[in-house]
C-alpha angles and dihedrals in degrees: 000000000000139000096255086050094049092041085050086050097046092051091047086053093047100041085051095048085051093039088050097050088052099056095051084045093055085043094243101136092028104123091041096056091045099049081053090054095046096049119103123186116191118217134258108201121181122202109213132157119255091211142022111286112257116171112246093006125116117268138168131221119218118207105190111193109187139163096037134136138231104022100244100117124150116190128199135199132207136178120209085341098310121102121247131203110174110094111019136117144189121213126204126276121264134191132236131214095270091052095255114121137233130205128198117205128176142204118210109209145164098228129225132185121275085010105143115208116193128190113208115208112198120193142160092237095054114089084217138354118302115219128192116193139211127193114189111221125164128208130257117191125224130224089247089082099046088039086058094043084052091047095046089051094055097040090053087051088052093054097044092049093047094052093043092050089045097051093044095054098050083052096060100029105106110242117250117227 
């Protein structure tokens, strides 16, 4: 950039700023403004995991708090009931496309079966906190899937040596005529 385009940049900031000022003064943007100050959008947050589970690996949970305003969010994270604070942090705010914000934070853990994360969302416009939950399980498979594989093995031999023996026998039978 030079120096002409900065200094026009710098004038259209500071014009608007003026013109801006003015207009509340005068009262012309009055009732807009305060509808926007008196609007209050409660948050919807999600847990979800960043990675597949594997028992005893590093993971890492994913509280997305998103549609609030204003953006004046605190977010809390326990393990089992207790809070935890290793491992865990907060992003910026951004904004969305109808001005209200949304705000990703993360919990880095190692995870073990029947542990229960929870992520804690607190907000101005909640009447009280709003808590997601996670319980790790992993699962154990049974012997029914391994007992129909094997069924369906022996089942699909049974088809192919019976059609093998079949064909071949039509093909060396002696026609009657």
């Amino acid at each position: 950039m030079n120096f002409f385009t900065i200094l026009t940049l710098s004038c259209f900031v500071a014009c608007a700023a003026v013109v801006h000022k003015i207009s509340i003064f005068l009262g012309c943007f009055k009732n807009a403004t305060t509808e926007l100050m008196e609007l209050d959008d409660p948050p919807e947050s999600i847990l979800y995991l960043a990675e597949e589970l594997h028992l005893g690996e590093d993971n890492t949970l994913i509280c997305l708090v998103d549609q609030f305003f204003p953006p004046n969010i605190q977010v809390h994270w326990t393990k089992n009931g207790g809070v935890v604070s290793e491992g865990v942090s907060l992003g910026r705010y951004h904004q969305n496309d109808d001005y209200t914000f949304h705000q990703l934070s993360t919990l880095r853990f190692t995870p073990q079966e029947g542990d229960i994360y929870g992520c804690t969302v607190y907000h101005s416009a909640l009447d009280e906190p709003k808590t997601r939950f996670l319980e790790i399980e992993f699962s154990h498979p049974g012997v029914f899937p391994d007992v129909l594989c094997g069924v369906g093995l022996t089942v699909a031999l049974i088809g192919v040596s019976a059609g093998t023996f079949l064909g071949a026998r039509e093909r060396y039978t002696t026609p009657v005529v």
